[in-house]
C-alpha positions in Angstrom: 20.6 -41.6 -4.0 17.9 -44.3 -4.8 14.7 -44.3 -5.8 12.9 -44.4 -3.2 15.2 -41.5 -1.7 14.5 -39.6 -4.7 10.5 -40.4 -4.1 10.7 -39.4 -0.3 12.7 -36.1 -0.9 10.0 -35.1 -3.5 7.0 -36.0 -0.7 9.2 -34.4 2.2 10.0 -31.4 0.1 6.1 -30.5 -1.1 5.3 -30.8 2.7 7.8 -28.4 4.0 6.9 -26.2 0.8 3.2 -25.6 2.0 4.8 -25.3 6.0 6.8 -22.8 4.5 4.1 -20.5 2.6 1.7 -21.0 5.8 4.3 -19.4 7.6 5.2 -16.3 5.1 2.8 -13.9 6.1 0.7 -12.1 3.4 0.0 -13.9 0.0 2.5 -15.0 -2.3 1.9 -15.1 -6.0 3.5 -17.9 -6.4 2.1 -21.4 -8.0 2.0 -24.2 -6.5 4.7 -25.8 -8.6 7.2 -23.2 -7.6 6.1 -23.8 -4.1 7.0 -27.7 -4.5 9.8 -26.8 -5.9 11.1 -24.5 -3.4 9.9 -27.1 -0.5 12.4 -29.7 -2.4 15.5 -27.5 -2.5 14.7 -26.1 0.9 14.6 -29.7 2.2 17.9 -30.5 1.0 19.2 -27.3 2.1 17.6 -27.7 5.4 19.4 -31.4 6.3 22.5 -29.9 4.8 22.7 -27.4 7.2 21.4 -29.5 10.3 24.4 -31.8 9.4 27.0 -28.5 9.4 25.6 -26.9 12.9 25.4 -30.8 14.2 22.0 -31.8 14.7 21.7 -35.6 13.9 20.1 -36.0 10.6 20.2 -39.9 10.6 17.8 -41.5 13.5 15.3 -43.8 14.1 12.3 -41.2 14.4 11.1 -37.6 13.5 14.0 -35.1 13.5 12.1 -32.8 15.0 15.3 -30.1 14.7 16.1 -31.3 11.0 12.2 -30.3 10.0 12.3 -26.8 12.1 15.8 -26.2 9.9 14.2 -27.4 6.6 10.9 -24.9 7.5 12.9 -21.9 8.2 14.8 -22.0 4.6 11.9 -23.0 3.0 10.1 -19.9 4.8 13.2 -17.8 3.5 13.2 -19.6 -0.1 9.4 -18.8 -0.5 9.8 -14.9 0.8 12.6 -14.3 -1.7 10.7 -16.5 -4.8 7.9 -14.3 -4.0 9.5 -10.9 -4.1 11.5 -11.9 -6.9 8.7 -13.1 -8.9 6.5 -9.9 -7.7 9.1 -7.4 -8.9 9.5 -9.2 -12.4 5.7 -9.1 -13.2 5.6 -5.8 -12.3 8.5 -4.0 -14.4 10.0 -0.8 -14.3 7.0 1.0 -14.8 4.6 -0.7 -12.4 1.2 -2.6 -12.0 -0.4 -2.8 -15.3 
């Protein structure tokens, strides 16, 4: 991967990050770091899987089917991050 693959994943990934916590519903308590970072791995996820089920990744335009993939996984990635993170803060006893 080259740079400027490296750069765009990184700008692609914090876009579909935020397009994944708009559509979580409720709040997260989540940073925003976490939220990049979850946006990143959801993107790569996201064009993995739109390669396996065959929807062309590599075109001259928007994948329009490649960006509704990456948004769904990123929409899961942020759910589970948040309920993971919730129940850690949290502890056995509850709320503090």
């Amino acid at each position: 991967m080259t740079v400027t693959g490296i750069i765009t994943a990184i700008l692609i990934g914090i876009v579909i990050g935020v397009l994944g916590r708009l559509v979580v519903p409720g709040k997260q308590n989540i940073g925003v770091l976490v939220t990049i970072g979850v946006g990143i791995v959801s993107a790569l996820i996201g064009t993995w899987l739109a390669q396996l089920i065959g929807i062309p990744t590599a075109t001259s335009g928007v994948d329009w089917l490649e960006l509704l993939v990456q948004v769904v996984v990123a929409a899961i990635g942020v759910a589970l991050v948040a309920a993971l993170m919730g129940r850690r803060r949290t502890g056995v006893a509850g709320p503090r």
